[in-house]
C-alpha positions as CSV (number, residue, x, y, z in Angstrom):
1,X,92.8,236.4,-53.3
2,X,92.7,235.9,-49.0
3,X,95.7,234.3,-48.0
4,X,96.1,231.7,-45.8
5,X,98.1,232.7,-42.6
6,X,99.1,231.1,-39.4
7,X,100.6,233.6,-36.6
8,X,102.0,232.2,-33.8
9,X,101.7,234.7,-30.5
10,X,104.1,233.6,-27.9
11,X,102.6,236.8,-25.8
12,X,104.7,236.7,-22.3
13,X,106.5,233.4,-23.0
14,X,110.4,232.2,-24.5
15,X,113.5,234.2,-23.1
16,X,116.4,234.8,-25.4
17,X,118.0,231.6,-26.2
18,X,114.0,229.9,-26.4
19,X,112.9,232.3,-28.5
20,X,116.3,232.2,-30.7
21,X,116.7,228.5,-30.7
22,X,112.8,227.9,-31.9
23,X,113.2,230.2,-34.3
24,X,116.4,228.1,-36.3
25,X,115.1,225.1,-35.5
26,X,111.5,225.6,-36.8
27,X,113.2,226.6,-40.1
28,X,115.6,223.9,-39.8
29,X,112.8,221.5,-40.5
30,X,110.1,223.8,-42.6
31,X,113.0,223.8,-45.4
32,X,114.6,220.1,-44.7
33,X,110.9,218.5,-45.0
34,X,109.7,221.1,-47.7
35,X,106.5,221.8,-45.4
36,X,104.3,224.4,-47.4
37,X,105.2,228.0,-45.4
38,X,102.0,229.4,-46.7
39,X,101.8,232.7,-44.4
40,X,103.9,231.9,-41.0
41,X,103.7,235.5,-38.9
42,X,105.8,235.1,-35.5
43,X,104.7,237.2,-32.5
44,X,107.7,237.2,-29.7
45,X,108.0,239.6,-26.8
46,X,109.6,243.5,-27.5
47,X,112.9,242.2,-26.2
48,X,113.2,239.5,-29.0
49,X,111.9,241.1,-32.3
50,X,115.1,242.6,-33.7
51,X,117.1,239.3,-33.2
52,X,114.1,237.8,-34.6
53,X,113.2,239.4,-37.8
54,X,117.4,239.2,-38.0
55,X,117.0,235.2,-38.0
56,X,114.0,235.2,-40.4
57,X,115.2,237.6,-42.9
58,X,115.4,236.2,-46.6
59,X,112.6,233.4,-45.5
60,X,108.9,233.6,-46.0
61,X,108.0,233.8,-42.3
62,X,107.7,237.3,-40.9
63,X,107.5,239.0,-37.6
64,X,104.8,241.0,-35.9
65,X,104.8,243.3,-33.0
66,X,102.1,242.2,-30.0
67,X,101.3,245.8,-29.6
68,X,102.2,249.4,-30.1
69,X,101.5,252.7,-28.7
70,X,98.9,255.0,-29.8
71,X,102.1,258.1,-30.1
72,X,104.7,258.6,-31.8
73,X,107.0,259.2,-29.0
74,X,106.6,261.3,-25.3
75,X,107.1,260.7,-21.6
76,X,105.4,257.3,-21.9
77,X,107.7,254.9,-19.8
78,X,108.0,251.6,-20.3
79,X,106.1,251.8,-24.0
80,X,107.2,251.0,-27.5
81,X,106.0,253.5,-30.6
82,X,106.0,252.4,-33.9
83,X,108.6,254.2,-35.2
84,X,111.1,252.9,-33.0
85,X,109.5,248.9,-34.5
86,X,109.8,250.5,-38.0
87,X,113.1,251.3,-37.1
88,X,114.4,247.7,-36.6
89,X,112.2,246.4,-39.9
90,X,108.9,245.2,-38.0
91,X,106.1,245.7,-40.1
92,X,102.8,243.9,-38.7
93,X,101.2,244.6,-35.4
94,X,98.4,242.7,-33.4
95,X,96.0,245.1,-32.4
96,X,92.5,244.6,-30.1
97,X,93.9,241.0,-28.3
98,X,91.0,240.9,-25.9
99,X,94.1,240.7,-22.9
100,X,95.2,243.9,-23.7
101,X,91.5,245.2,-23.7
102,X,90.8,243.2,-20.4
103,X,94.6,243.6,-18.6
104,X,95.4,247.4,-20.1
105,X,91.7,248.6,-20.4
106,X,92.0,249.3,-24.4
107,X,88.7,251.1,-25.1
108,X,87.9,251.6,-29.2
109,X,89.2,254.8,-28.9
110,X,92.2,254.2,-27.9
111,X,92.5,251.8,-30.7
112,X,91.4,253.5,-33.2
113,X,94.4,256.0,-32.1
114,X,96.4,252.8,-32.6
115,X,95.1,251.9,-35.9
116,X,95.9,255.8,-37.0
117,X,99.5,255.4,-35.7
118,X,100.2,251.7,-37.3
119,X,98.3,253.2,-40.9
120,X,101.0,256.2,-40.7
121,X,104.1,254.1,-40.0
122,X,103.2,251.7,-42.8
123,X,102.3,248.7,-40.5
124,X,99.8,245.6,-41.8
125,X,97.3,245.4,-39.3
126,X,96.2,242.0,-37.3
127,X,93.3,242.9,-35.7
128,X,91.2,241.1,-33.3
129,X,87.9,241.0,-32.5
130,X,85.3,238.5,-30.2
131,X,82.9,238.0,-27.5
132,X,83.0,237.1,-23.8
133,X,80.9,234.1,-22.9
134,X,77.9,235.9,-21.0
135,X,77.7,237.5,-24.3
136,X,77.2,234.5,-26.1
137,X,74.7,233.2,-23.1
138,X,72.9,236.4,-23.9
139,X,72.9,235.6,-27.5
140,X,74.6,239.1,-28.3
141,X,77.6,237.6,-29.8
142,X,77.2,238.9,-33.2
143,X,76.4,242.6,-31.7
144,X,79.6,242.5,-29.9
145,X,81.3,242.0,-33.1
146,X,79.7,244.4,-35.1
147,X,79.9,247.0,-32.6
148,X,84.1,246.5,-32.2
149,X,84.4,246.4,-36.0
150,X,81.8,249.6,-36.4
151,X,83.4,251.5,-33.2
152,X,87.2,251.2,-34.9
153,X,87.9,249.7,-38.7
154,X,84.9,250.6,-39.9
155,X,86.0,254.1,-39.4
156,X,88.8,253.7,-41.7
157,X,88.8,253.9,-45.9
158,X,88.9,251.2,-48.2
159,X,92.3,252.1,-49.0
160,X,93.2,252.2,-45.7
161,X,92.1,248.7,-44.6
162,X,93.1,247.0,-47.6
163,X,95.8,245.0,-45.6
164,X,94.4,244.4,-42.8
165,X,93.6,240.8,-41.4
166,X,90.8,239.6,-38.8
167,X,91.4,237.6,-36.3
168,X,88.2,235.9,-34.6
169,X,88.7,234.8,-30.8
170,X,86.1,234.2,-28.5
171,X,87.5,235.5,-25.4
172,X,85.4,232.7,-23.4
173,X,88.4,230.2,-25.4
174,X,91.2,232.1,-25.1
175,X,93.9,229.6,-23.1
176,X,90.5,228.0,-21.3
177,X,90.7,224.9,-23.6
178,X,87.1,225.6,-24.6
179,X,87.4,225.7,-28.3
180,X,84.3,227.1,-30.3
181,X,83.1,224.4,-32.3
182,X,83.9,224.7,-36.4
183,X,80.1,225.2,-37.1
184,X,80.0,227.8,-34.4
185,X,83.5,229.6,-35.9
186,X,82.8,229.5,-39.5
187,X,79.2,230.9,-39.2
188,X,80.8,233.8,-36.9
189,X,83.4,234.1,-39.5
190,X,80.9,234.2,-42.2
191,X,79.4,237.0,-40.1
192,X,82.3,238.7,-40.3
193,X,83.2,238.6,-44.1
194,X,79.0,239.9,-44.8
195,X,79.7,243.0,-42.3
196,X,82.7,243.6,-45.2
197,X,80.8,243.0,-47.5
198,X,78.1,245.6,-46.8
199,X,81.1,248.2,-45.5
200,X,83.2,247.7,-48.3
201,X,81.9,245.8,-51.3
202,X,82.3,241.9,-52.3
203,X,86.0,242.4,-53.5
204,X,87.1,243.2,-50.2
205,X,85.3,240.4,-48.1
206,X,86.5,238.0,-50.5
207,X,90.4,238.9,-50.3
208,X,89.9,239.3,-46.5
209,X,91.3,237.2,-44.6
210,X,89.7,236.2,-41.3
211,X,91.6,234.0,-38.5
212,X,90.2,232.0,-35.8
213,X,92.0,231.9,-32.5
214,X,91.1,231.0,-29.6
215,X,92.6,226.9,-27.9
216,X,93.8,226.1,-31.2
217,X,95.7,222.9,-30.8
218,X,97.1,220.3,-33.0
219,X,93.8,218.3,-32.8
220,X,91.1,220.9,-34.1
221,X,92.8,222.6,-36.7
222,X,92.3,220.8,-39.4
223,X,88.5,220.5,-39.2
224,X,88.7,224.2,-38.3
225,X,90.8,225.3,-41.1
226,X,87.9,223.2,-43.3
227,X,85.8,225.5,-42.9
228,X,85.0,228.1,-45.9
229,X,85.0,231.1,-44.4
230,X,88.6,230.4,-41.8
231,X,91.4,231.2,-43.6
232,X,94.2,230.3,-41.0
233,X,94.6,230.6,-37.1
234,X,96.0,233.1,-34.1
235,X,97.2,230.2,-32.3
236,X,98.6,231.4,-28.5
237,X,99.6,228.5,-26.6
238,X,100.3,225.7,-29.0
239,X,102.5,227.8,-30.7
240,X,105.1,227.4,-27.9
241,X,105.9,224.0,-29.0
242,X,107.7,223.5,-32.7
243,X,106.1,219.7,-32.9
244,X,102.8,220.9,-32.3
245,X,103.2,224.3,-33.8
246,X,103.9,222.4,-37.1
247,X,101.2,220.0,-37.4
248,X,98.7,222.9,-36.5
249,X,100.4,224.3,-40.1
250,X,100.2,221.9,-41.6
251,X,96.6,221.1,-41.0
C-alpha cells in the first residue's frame, strides 16, 4: 500500500540551536496531542543531520540527506558521499530538487550517477521531478516529466526502484507562492502514477507514492492532500515554522 508521507526541507535554513530546538519541540507536542505521525521525513542542512537523527531516534520521524555525491569518496572538496551519511545512520536522500539542477547544473547523468551511488549504499530515494513555467505556457509539461523520469529512474529495475518516492514540484511554485491548483496537481500526479504503470506494472503505481511540493502552506493542503492521486507533500518554506508545519500534517 503507498504511504502517506510529509518531508519537511529546511534546505539552507535553522542553525544549530533552531534546528535542535524544533526538533524536541515538534515531538514535544506530536506525542503530548497524539497527532497522527503518519510518515514525517526531516531534511536539515549536512551540519545538523547527525544531532538530528540522534534526537529522532526511537520515534517514527526520520531524517533525509538534501543531497549526495555521485562518488564514493576523492578530491571533491567541500562534498558529502554517501558512505560518510551511512556512516552516521542517514538513510533517505532527496535527489533531482530542481535548485540543485538550476544552482549546481545537475544534468540526468549526473543523477543517474547519484541514483547508482544512493541504490549501493542502501539509501530510499526521494526523488523529484517538474516543469518550469514556459514549459507549461508551451503546454510541454507532461514531456518534461516523462523525459526526467525516462532519462534517469526509468533506467533502473523494478527491484531497484521499489522504494523510491516521487515528489511532483513545478519549479514555476517553488518559494514564488504560486501554488498549482489541486486539479492541475492531481491530474499531473495521475500522469505520473500511468508512466509507472506502463514502466512497471499496476502493483508498483499503486504502492507508489507521489508527493506534491511546490508553496505548500497551511491553507492548500488539505484540498491538496484530497486529491486521489497526492499522497503527501515536499513542503520547503512552511516547514520552518512548527505551528504551520503541524497543521500542514495534519491536513
Amino acid at each position: 500500500m503507498k504511504k502517506k508521507v510529509i518531508i519537511a526541507n529546511w534546505k539552507m535554513n535553522h542553525d544549530f540551536y533552531e534546528t535542535t530546538s524544533y526538533l524536541r519541540n515538534l515531538l514535544k507536542i506530536i506525542f503530548e496531542n497524539k497527532i497522527n505521525q503518519k510518515k514525517i521525513i526531516i531534511a536539515p542542512s549536512f551540519p545538523f543531520l547527525h544531532i538530528s537523527n540522534q534526537i529522532l531516534q526511537g520515534t517514527t520521524l526520520s531524517i533525509a540527506a538534501q543531497n549526495i555525491h555521485q562518488m564514493d569518496n576523492g578530491s571533491y572538496t567541500g562534498e558529502v558521499s554517501a558512505p560518510m551519511l551511512r556512516s552516521i545512520g542517514i538513510k533517505k536522500v532527496i535527489l533531482g530538487h530542481s535548485e540543485r539542477r538550476k544552482y549546481f547544473t545537475e544534468t540526468n547523468e549526473i543523477l543517474i550517477k547519484k541514483i547508482k551511488i544512493a541504490l549501493k549504499y542502501g539509501f530510499n530515494i526521494i526523488f523529484c521531478v517538474g516543469e518550469t513555467e514556459v514549459d507549461r505556457e508551451k503546454k510541454e509539461h507532461f514531456i518534461t516529466v516523462k523525459n526526467q523520469l525516462e532519462k534517469t529512474i526509468f533506467y533502473f529495475s523494478l527491484e531497484e526502484i521499489n522504494s523510491f518516492i516521487i515528489a511532483y514540484e513545478p519549479i514555476w511554485a517553488i518559494g514564488t507562492g504560486k501554488t498549482a491548483t489541486p486539479e492541475i496537481a492531481q491530474h499531473m500526479h495521475q500522469y505520473i502514477r500511468t508512466l509507472f504503470l506502463n514502466k512497471y506494472g499496476k502493483r508498483r503505481a499503486n504502492d507508489l507514492s507521489i508527493l506534491y511540493g511546490g508553496s505548500i502552506n497551511d491553507m492548500n493542503a488539505k484540498n491538496l492532500f484530497l486529491q486521489k492521486d497526492i499522497d503527501g507533500g515536499l513542503v520547503g518554506n512552511y516547514s520552518l515554522n512548527i505551528k504551520k508545519f503541524l497543521k500542514i500534517i495534519q491536513s
